[in-house]
Each structure stands twice: as structure tokens, then as C-alpha cells.
C-alpha positions in Angstrom: 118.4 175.6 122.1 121.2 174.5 124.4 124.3 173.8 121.9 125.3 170.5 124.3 121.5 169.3 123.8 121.5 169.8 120.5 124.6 168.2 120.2 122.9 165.4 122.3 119.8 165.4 119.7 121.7 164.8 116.9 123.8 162.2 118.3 120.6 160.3 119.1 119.1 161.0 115.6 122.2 159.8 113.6 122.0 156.9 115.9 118.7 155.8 114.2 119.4 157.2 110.6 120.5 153.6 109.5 116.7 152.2 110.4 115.3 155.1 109.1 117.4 154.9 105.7 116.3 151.6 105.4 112.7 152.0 105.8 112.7 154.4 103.6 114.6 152.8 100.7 112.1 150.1 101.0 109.5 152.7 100.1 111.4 153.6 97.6 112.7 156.8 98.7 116.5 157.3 98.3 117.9 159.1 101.4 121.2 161.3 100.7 122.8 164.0 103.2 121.3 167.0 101.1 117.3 165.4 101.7 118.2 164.5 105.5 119.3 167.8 106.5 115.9 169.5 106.6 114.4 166.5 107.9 116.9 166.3 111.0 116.6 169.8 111.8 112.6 169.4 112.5 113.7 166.7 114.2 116.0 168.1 116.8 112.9 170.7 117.2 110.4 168.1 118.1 113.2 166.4 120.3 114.0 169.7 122.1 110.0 170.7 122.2 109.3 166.9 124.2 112.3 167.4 126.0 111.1 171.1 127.3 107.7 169.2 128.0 109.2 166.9 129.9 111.2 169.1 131.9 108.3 171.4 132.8 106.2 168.3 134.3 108.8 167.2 136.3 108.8 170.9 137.5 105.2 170.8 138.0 105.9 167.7 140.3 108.1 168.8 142.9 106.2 171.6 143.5 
């Protein structure tokens, strides 16, 4: 994966992590750095999967 769209990724996740900490804690599911790790990882891979879609119907447009 392209380290400045990672970079990107995560920027974006960690943007949301505060609504996603709290939806979670009302579920009561405690969110700490060690459980979101594996979670943001799969989600950088889904992010850089739609972004890969996305890049190969644009392609698939202009031509």
C-alpha cells in the first residue's frame, strides 16, 4: 500500500475513533490502544481495497 495513503487512511480513521469509542462503550465494550490496533489495520485494508475500486472505475470511465 502506498505509505502517503496509508498515512492518509489512518488520519481519516483516528478522525472517527472518538464516535466509534463511544459507540462502543455504550455497548459496553471498553476500547484501549492494544484492542484498536488490529481493528484499524483491517480497516486501512478495506479503506485501501474501496479506494483501489474506486480508482479502477474511474479508469474504466475514461476509456
Amino acid at each position: 500500500m502506498n505509505q502517503q495513503r496509508s498515512m492518509q487512511f489512518l488520519q481519516i480513521a483516528l478522525s472517527h475513533l472518538p464516535e466509534a469509542k463511544e459507540l462502543l462503550e455504550q455497548s459496553g465494550i471498553e476500547l484501549d490502544m492494544e484492542k484498536v490496533q488490529p481493528v484499524m489495520e483491517l480497516l486501512m485494508k478495506v479503506m485501501n481495497d474501496a479506494y483501489e475500486l474506486g480508482k479502477k472505475e474511474a479508469f474504466q470511465e475514461q476509456n
